[in-house]
DRENDO-1510 file (C-alpha; in Angstrom, 1 decimal, always signed):
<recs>
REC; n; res; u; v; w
REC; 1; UNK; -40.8; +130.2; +50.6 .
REC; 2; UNK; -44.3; +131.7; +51.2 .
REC; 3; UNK; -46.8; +132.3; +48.3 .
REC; 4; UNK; -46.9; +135.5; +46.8 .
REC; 5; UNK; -50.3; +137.3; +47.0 .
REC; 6; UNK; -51.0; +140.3; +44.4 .
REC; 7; UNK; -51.5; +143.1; +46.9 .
REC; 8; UNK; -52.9; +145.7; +44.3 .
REC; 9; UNK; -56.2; +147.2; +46.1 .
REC; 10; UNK; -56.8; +149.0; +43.7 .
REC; 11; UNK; -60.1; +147.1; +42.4 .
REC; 12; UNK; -60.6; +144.9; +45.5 .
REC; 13; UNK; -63.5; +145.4; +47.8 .
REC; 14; UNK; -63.5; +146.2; +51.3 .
REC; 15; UNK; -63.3; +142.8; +52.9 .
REC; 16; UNK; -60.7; +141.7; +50.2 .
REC; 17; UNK; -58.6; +144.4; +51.4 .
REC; 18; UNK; -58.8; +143.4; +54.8 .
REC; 19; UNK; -58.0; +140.3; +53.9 .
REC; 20; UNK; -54.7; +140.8; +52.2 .
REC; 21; UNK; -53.4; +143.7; +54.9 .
REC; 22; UNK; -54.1; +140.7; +57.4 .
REC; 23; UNK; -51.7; +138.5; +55.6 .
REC; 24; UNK; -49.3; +140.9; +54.9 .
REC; 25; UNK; -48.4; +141.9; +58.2 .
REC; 26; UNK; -48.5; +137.8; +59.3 .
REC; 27; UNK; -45.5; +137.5; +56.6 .
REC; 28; UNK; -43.9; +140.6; +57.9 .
REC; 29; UNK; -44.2; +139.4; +61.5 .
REC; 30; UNK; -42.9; +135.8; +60.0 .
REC; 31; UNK; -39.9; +136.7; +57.9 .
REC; 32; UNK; -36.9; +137.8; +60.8 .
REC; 33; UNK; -37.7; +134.4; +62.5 .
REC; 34; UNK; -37.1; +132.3; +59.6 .
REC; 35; UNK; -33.7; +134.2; +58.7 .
REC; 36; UNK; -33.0; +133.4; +62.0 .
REC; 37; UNK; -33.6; +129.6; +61.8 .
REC; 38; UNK; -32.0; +129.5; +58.4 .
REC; 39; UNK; -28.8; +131.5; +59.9 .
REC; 40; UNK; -29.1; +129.0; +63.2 .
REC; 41; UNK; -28.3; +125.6; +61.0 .
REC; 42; UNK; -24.8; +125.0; +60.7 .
REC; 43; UNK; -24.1; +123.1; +57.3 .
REC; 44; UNK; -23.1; +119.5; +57.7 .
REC; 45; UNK; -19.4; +118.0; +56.8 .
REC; 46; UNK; -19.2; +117.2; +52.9 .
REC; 47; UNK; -18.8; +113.6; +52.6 .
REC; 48; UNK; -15.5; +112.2; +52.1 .
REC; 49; UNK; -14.9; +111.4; +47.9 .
REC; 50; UNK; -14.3; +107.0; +48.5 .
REC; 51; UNK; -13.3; +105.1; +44.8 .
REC; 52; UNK; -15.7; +102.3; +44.7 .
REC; 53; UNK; -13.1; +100.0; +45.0 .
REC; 54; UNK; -12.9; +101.0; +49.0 .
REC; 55; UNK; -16.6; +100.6; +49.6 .
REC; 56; UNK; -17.0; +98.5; +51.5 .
REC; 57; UNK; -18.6; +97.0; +55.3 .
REC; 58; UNK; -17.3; +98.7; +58.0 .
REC; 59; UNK; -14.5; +96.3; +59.7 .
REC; 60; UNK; -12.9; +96.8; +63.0 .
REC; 61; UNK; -8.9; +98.0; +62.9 .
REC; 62; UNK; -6.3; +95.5; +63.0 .
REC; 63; UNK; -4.9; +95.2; +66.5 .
REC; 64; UNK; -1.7; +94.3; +67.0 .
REC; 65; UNK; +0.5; +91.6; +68.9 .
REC; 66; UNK; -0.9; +91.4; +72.3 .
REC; 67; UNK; +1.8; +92.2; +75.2 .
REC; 68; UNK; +2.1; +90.1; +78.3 .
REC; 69; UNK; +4.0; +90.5; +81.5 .
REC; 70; UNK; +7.3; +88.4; +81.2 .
REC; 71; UNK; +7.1; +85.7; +84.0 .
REC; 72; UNK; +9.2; +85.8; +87.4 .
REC; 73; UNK; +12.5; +84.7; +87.2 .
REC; 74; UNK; +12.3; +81.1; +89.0 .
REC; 75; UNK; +14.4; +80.0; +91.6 .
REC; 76; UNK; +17.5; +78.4; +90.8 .
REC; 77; UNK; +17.7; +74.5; +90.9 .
REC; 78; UNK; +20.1; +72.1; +90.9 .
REC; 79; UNK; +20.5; +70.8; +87.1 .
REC; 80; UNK; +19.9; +66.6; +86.9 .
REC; 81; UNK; +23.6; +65.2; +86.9 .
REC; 82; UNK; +25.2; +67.9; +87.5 .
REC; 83; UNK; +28.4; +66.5; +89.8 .
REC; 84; UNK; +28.5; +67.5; +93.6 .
REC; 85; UNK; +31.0; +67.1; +96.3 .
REC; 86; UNK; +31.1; +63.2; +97.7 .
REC; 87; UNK; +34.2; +63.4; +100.0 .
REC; 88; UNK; +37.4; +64.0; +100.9 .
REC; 89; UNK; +40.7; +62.5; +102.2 .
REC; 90; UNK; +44.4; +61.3; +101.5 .
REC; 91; UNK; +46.0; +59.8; +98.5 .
REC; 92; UNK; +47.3; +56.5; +99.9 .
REC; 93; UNK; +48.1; +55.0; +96.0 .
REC; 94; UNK; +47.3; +55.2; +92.6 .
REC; 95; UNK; +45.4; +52.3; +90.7 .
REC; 96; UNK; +46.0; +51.1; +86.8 .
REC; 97; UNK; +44.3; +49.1; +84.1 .
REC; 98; UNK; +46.1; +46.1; +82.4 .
REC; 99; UNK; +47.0; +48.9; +79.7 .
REC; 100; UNK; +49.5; +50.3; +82.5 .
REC; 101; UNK; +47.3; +53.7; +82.4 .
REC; 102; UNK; +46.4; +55.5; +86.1 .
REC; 103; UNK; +42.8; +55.2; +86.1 .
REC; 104; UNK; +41.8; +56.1; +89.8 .
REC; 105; UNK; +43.1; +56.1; +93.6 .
REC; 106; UNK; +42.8; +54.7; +96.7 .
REC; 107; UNK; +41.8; +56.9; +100.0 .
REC; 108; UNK; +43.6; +56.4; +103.4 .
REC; 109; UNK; +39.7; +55.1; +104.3 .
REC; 110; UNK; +39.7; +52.4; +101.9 .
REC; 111; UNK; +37.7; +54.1; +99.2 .
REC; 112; UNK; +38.6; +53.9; +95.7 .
REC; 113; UNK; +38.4; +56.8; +93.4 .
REC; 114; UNK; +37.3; +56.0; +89.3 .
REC; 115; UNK; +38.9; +58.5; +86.7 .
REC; 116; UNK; +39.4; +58.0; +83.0 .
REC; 117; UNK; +42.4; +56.6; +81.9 .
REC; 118; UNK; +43.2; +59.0; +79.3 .
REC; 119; UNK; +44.3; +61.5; +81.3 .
REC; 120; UNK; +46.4; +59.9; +83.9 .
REC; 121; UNK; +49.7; +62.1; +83.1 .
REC; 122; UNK; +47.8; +65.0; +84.4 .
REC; 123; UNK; +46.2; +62.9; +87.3 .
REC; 124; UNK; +49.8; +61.7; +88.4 .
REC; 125; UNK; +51.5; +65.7; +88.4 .
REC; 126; UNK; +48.5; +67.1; +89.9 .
REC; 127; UNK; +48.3; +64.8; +92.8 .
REC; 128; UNK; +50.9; +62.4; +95.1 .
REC; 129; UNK; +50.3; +60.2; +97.2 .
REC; 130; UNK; +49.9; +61.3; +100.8 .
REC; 131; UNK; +48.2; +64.3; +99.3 .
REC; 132; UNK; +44.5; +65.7; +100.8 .
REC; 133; UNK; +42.6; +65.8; +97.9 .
REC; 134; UNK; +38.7; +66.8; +97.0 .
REC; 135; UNK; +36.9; +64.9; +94.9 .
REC; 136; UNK; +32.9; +66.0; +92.9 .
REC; 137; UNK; +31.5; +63.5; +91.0 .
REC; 138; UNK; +28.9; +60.0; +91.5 .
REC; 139; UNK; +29.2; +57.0; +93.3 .
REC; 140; UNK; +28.2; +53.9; +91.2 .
REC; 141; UNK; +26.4; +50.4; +92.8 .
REC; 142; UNK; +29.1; +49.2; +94.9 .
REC; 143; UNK; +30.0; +52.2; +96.1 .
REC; 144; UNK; +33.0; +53.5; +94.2 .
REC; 145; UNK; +33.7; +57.3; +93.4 .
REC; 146; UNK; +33.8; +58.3; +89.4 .
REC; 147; UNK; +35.4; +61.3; +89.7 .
REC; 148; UNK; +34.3; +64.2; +87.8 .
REC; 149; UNK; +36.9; +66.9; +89.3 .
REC; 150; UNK; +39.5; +66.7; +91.7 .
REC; 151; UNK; +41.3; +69.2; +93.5 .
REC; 152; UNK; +44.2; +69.5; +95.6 .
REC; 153; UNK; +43.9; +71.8; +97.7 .
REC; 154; UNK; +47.7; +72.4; +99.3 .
REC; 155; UNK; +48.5; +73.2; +95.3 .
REC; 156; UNK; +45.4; +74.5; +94.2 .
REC; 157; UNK; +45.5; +72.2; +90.7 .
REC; 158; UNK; +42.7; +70.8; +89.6 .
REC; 159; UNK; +41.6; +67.8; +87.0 .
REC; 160; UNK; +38.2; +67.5; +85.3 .
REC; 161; UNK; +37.0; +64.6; +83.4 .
REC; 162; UNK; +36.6; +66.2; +79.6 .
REC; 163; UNK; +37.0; +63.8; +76.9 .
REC; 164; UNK; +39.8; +63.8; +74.8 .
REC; 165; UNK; +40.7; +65.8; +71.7 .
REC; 166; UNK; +39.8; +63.5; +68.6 .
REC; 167; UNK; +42.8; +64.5; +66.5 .
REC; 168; UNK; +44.5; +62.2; +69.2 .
REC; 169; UNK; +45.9; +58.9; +67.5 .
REC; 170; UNK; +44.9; +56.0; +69.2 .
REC; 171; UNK; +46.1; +52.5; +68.6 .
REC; 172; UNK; +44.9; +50.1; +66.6 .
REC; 173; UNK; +42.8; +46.9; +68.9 .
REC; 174; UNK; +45.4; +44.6; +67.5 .
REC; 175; UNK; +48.4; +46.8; +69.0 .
REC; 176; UNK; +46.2; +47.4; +72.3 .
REC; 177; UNK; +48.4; +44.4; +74.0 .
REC; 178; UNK; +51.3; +44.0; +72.8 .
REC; 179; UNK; +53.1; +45.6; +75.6 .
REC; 180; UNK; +51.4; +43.9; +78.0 .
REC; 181; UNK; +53.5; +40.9; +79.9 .
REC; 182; UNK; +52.4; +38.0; +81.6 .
REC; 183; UNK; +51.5; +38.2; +85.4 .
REC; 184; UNK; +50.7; +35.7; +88.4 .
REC; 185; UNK; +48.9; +37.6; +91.3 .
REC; 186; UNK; +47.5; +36.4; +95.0 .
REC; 187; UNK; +46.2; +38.2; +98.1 .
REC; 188; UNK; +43.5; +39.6; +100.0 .
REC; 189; UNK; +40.7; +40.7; +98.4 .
REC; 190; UNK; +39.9; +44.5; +99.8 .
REC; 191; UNK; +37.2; +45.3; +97.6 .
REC; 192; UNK; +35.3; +44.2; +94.5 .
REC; 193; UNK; +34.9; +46.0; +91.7 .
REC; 194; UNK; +31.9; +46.6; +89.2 .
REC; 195; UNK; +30.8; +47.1; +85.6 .
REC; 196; UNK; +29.2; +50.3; +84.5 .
REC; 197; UNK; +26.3; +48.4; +85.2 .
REC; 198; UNK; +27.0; +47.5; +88.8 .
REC; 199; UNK; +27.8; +44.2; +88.1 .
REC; 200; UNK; +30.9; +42.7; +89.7 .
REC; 201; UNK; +34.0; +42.1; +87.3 .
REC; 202; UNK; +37.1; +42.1; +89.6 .
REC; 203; UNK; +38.9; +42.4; +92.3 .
REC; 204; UNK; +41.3; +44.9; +94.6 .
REC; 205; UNK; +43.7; +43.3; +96.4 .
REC; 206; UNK; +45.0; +45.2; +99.7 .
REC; 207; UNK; +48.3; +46.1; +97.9 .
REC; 208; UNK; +46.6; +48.0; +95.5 .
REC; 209; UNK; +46.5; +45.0; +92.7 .
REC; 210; UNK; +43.8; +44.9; +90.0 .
REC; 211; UNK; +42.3; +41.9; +88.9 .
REC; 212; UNK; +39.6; +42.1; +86.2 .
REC; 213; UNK; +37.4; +39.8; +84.9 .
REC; 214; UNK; +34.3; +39.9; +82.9 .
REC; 215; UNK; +31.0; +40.4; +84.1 .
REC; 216; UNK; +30.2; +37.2; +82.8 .
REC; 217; UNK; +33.2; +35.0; +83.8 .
REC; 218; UNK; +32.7; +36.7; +87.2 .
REC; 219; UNK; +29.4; +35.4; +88.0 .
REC; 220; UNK; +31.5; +31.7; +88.4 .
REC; 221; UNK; +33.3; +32.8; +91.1 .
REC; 222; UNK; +30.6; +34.3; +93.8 .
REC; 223; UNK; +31.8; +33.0; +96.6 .
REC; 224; UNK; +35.1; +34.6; +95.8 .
REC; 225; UNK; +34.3; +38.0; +94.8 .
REC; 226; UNK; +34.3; +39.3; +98.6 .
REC; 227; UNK; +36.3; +41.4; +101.1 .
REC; 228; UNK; +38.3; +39.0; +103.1 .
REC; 229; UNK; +38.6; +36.6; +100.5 .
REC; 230; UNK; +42.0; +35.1; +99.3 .
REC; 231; UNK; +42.4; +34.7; +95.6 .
REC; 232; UNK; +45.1; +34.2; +93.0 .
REC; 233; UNK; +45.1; +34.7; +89.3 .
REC; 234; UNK; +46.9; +34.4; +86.2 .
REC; 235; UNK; +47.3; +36.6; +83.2 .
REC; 236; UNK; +48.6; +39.3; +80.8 .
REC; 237; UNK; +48.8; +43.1; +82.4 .
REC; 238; UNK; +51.1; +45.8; +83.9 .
REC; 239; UNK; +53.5; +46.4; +86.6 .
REC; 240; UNK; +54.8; +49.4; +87.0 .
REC; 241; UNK; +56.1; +52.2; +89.4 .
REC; 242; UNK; +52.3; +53.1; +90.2 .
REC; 243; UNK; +50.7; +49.6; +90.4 .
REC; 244; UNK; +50.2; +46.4; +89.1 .
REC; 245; UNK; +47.2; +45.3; +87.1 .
REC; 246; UNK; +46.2; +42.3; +84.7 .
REC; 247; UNK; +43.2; +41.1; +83.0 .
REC; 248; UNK; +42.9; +37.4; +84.5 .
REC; 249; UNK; +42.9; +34.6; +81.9 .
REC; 250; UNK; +43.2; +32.0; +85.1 .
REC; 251; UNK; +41.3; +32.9; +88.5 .
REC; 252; UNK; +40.5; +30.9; +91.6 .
REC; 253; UNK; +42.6; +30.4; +94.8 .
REC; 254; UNK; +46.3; +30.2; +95.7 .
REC; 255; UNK; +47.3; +26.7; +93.8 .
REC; 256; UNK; +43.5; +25.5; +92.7 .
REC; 257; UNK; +43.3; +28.1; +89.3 .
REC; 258; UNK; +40.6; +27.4; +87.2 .
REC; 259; UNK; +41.3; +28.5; +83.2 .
REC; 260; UNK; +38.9; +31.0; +82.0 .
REC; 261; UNK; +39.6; +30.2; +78.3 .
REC; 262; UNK; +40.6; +27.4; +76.2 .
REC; 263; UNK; +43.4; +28.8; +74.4 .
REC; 264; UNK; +45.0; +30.7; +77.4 .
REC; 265; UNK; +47.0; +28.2; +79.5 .
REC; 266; UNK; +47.8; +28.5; +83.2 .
</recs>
């Protein structure tokens, strides 16, 4: 670390001698504080052995799937459709389609109650006439019920409109009519009834007969198609112990029938 000096006096002169005793007691007075410096310096860490193929730019480390706070639960609504409760009251009679099927009721209050003809069995032991009953579902344009559930209370039975199985055999159109007879009908008109659509295409009478007509065919007979109103009609249907019903091939008013289609006579 320091250069060495001979220190042999033996041939030096006086001032040379000086010299070098100077210079020797500097390195003596020098040497325990450089041990001490050199003993003071920690070595640093060896440098980690990376293949080449790792070299590289230094890149951030991957971060994974960031986690959020599930949302609050959110109140419950009511779901779009869903049926509710409409009313209430007392089976005065069933209704039927030309087919013969039950297909709805009538209330004590006048209001007539839509089910599906398919299951009318069940409808029929479920419920009797003179039987409170509740009925859930939606009221269409003129006002009628399509029942969704019903439910008698005093038995605690209830119906609900599911369609039917498909592995049930149903007939052919061509055999739809054939047990359908041939019917003349008048009365009182107690209300009219409506298409899917809302548009008239029938009649009630007050003693519980159904006259239907197309929406189309209807439209001729305005004037007609009104509480209050007497009307008569003519054509093929049902009578049986729960009703009477027919689908009108004549239609106007007690003996002035106007035919609805050419090859249907009155």
């Amino acid at each position: 670390m320091f250069p060495s000096f001979p220190f042999n006096t033996e041939h030096a002169g006086p001032a040379t001698r000086a010299v070098r005793r100077a210079v020797r007691v500097v390195l003596v007075a020098l040497t325990p504080w450089t041990s001490a410096c050199v003993a003071q310096t920690p070595p640093g860490p060896a440098a980690p052995d990376v293949p080449p193929s790792m070299a590289g730019p230094w890149e951030p480390p991957a971060r994974g799937p960031v986690r959020t706070q599930p949302s609050p639960p959110r109140a419950w609504e009511p779901t779009p459709g869903q049926p509710t409760p409409l009313t209430q009251g007392i089976v005065s009679r069933f209704v039927i389609n030309p087919e013969g099927d039950v297909d709805g009721f009538i209330l004590s209050d006048g209001s007539l109650v839509h089910f599906p003809p398919h299951p009318g069995a069940q409808l029929v032991a479920a419920v009797q006439p003179g039987d409170r009953v509740q009925v859930a579902g939606f009221r269409d344009g003129s006002g009628d019920v399509k029942a969704q559930q019903i439910v008698n209370p005093r038995t605690g039975q209830q119906l609900v409109d599911q369609p039917p199985p498909p592995d049930v055999p149903r007939p052919p159109p061509a055999l739809r009519g054939a047990g359908l007879v041939r019917l003349s009908v008048q009365g009182e008109v107690m209300r009219v009834t409506t298409a899917p659509r809302g548009e008239p295409d029938g009649v009630l009478l007050r003693n519980g007969t159904v006259i239907r007509l197309t929406p189309v065919v209807a439209q001729q007979f305005v004037s007609l198609l009104r509480p209050g109103a007497n009307v008569a009609a003519t054509g093929y249907g049902t009578r049986n112990r729960y009703g009477e019903a027919l689908q009108a091939t004549a239609f106007g008013t007690p003996g002035n029938l106007t035919r609805l289609y050419s090859n249907f006579s009155n």
